[in-house]
Backbone as CSV, one residue per row, in Angstrom:
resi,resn,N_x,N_y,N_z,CA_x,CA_y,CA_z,C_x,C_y,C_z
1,UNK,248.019,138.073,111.448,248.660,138.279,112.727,250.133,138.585,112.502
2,UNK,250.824,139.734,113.540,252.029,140.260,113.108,253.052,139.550,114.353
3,UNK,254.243,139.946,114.079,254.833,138.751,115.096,255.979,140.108,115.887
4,UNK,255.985,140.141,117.401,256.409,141.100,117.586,257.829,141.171,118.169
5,UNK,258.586,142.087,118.549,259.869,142.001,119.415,260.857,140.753,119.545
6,UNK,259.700,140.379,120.605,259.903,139.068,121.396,259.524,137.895,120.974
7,UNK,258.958,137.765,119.640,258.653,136.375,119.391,257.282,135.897,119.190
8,UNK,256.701,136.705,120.093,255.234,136.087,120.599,254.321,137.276,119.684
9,UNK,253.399,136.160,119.160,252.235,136.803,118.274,251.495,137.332,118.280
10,UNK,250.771,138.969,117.884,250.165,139.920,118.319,248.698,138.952,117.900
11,UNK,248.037,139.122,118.676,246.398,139.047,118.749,245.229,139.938,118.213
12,UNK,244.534,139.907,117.422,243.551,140.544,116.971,242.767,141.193,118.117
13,UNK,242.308,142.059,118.341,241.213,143.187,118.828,239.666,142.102,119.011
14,UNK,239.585,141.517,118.501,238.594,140.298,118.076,238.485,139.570,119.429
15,UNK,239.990,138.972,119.105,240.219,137.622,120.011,240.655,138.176,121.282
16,UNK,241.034,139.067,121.769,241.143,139.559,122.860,239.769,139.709,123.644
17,UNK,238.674,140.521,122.541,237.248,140.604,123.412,236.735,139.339,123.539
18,UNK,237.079,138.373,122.765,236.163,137.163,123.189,236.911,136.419,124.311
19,UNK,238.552,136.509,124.662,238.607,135.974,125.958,238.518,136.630,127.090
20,UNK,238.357,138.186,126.659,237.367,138.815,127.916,236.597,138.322,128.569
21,UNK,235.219,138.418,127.203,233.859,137.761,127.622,233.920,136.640,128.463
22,UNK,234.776,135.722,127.950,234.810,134.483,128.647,235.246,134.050,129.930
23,UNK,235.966,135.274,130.415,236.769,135.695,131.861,235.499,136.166,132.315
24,UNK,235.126,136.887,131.814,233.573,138.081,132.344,232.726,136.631,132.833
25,UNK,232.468,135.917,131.640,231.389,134.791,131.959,232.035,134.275,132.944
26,UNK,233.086,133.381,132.890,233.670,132.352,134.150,233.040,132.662,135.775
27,UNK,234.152,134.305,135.724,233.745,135.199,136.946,232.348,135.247,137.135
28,UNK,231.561,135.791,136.629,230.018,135.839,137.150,229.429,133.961,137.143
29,UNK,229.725,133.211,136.789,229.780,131.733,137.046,229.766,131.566,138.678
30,UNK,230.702,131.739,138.605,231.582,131.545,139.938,231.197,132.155,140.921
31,UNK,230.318,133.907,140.785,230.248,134.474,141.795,228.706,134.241,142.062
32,UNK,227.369,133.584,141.058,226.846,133.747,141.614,226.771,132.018,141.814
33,UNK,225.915,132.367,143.655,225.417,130.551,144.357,224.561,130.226,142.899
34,UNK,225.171,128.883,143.535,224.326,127.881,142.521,222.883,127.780,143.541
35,UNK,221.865,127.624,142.941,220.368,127.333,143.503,220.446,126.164,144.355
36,UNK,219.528,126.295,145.441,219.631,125.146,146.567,218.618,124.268,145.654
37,UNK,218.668,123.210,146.243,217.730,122.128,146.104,216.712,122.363,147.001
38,UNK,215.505,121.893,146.592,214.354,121.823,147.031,214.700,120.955,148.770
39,UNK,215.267,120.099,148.908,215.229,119.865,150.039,215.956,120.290,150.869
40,UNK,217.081,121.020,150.608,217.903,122.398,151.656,217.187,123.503,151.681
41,UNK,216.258,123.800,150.825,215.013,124.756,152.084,214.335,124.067,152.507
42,UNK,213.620,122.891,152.433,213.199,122.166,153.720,214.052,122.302,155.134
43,UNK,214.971,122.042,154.692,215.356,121.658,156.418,215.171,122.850,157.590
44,UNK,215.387,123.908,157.274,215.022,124.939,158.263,213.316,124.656,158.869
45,UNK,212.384,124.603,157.633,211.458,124.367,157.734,210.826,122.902,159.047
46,UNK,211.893,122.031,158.637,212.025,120.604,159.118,212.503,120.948,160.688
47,UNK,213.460,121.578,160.834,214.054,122.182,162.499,212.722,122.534,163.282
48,UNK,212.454,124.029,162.289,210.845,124.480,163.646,210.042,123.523,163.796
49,UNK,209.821,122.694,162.958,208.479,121.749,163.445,208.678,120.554,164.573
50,UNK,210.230,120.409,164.197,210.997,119.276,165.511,210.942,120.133,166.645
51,UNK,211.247,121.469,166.561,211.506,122.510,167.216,209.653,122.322,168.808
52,UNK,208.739,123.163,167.213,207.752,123.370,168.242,207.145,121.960,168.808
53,UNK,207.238,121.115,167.573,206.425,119.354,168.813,207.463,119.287,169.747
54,UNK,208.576,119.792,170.077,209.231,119.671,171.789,208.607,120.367,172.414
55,UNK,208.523,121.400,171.829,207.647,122.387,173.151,206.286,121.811,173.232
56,UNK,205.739,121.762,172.505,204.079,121.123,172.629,204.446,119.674,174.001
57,UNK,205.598,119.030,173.430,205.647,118.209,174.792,206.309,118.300,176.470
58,UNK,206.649,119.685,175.952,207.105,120.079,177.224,206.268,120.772,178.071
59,UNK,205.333,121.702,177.015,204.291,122.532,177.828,202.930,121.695,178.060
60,UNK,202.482,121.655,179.413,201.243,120.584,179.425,199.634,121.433,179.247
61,UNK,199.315,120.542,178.888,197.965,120.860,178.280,197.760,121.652,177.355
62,UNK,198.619,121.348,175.759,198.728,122.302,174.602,197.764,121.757,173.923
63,UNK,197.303,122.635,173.224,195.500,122.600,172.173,196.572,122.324,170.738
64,UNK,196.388,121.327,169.898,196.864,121.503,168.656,196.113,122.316,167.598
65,UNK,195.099,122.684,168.002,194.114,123.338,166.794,194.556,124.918,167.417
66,UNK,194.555,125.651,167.961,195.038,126.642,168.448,196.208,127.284,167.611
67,UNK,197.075,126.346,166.666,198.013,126.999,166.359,199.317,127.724,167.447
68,UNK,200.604,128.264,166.124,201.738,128.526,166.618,201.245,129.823,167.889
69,UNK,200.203,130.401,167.582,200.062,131.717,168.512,199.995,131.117,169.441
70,UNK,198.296,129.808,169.748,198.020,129.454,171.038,199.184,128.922,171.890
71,UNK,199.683,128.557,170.977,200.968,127.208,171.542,202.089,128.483,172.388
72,UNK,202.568,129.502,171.491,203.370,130.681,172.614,202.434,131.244,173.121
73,UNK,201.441,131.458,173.243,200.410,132.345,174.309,200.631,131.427,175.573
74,UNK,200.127,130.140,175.462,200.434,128.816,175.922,201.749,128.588,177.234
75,UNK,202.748,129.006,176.510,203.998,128.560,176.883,204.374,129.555,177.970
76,UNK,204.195,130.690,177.045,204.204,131.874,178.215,203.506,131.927,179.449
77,UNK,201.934,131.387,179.285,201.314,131.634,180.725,202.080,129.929,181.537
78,UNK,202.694,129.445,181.440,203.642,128.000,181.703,204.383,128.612,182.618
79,UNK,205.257,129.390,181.903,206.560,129.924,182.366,206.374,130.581,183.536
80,UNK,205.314,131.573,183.568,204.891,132.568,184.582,204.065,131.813,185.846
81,UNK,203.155,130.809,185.450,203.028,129.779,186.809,204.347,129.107,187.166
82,UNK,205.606,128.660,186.201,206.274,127.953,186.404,207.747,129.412,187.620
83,UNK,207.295,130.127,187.490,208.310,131.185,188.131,207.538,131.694,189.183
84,UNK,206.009,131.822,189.347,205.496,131.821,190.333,206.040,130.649,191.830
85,UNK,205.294,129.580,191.253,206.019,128.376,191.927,207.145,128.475,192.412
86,UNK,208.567,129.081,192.445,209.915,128.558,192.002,209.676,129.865,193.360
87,UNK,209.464,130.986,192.951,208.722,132.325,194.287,208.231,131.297,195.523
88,UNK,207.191,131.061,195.589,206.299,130.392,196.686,207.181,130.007,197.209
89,UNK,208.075,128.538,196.636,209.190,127.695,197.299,210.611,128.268,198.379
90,UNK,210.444,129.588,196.897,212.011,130.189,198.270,211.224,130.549,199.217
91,UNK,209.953,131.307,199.060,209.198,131.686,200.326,209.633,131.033,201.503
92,UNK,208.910,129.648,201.195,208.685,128.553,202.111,209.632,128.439,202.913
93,UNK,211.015,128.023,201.948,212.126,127.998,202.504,213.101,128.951,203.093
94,UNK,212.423,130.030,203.170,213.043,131.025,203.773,212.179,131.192,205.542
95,UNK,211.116,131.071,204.957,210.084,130.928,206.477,210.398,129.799,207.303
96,UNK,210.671,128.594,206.333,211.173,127.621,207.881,212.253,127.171,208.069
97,UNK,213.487,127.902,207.369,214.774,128.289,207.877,215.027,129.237,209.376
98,UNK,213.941,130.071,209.211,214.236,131.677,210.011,213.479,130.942,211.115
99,UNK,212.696,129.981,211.540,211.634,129.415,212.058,212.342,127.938,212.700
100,UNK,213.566,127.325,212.144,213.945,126.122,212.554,215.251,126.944,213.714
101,UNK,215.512,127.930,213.379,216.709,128.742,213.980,216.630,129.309,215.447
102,UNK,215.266,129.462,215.598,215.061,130.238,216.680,214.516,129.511,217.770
């Protein structure tokens, strides 16, 4: 090793590529995620199922053997009696408003 200008000692061609590499390695270290654990992909998994047993207890008369389809096939025909109903009522209340008035 030769000693230059300023004092400070020229470096081999060598030792320069190996603290490349080692910058190269660090960086790709760093950039890629570390692997989840087996139980941080559970939890998404863990959400839908808290997820759909609410709905199973919200929607009445759900088949558990039916599966995720029956259960939204299910929910949907719910909703559509449940907006029917909600229709009828303003009906009502529009008929014996116009009817208490006169």
């Amino acid at each position: 090793m030769g000693v230059t200008l300023e004092g400070q000692r020229k470096e081999s061609i060598w030792v320069l590529m190996r603290r490349q590499r080692a910058r190269r390695a660090l960086v790709k270290k760093i950039m890629i995620r570390p692997r989840k654990s087996v139980e941080a992909s559970r939890r998404p998994c863990r959400a839908i199922h808290r997820r759909v047993k609410t709905l199973k207890e919200l929607v009445p008369n759900t088949k558990t053997s039916e599966g995720l389809d029956g259960l939204f096939r299910q929910t949907a025909d719910y909703i559509l009696a449940l907006e029917m109903k909600v229709r009828v009522m303003q009906t009502m209340v529009q008929v014996l408003t116009e009817t208490d008035c006169v």
